[in-house]
C-alpha positions in Angstrom: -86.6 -145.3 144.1 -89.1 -148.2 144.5 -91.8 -148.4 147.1 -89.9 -151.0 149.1 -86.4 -149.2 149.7 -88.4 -146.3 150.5 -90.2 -147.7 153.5 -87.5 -149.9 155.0 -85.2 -146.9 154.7 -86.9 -143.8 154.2 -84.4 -140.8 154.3 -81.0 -140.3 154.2 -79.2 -140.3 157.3 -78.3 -137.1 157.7 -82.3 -135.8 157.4 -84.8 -135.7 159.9 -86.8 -138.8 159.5 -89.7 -139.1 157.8 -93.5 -141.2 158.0 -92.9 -143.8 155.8 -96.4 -143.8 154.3 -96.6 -143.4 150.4 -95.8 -139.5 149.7 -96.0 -138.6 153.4 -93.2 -136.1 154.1 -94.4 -135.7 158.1 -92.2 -136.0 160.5 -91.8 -139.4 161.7 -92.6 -139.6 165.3 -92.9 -143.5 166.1 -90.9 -146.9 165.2 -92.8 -149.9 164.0 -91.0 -152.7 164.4 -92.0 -155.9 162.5 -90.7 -159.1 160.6 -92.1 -161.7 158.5 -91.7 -165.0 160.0 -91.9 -166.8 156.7 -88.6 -164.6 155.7 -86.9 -163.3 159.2 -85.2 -165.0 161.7 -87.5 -164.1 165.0 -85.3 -162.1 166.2 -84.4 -159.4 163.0 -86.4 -156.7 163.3 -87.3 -154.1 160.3 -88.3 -150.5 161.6 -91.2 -148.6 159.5 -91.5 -144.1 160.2 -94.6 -143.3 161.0 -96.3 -139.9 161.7 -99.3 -139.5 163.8 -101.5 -139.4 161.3 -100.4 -142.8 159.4 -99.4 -144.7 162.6 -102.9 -146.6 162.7 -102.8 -147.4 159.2 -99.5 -148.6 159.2 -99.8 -150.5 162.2 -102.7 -152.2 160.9 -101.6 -153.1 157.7 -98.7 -154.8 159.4 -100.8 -156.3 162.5 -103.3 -158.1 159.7 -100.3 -159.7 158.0 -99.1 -160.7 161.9 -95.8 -159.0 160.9 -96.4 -155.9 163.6 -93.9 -156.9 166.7 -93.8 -153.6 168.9 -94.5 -149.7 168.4 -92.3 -147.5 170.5 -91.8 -143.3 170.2 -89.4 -142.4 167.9 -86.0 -141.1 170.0 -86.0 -137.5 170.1 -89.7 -137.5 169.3 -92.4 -135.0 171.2 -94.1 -138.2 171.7 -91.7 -138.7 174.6 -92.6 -135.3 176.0 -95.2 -136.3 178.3 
């Protein structure tokens, strides 16, 4: 499975979900929502996993292409708990 597939859909969809950072199996506990401008209509939004531990880093990565459109708690997630 490439890289790509992997992150834009990371499990099957009858599994928990999963952090979409390379070889992270954590659970996923938030949604990053982005698009690229140069390829998406501004409205289409792609959805990255993330675990607390690889939030930042993805969020980053995505923020310093100016791809990173919102971060929300993953449904479900103890993020929400609070």
């Amino acid at each position: 499975m490439s890289t790509l597939t992997r992150v834009t859909d990371p499990t099957p969809t009858d599994d928990a979900p999963v952090c979409s950072s390379r070889g992270c199996r954590a659970p996923a506990v938030w949604a990053l929502r982005w698009n690229n401008p140069r390829l998406h209509v501004p409205d289409r939004r792609k959805t990255w996993l993330a675990c607390p531990a690889h939030r930042g880093s993805l969020g980053d990565f995505l923020d310093a292409r100016g791809f990173l459109r919102e971060v929300a708690p993953l449904p479900g997630s103890h993020t929400l708990e609070a």
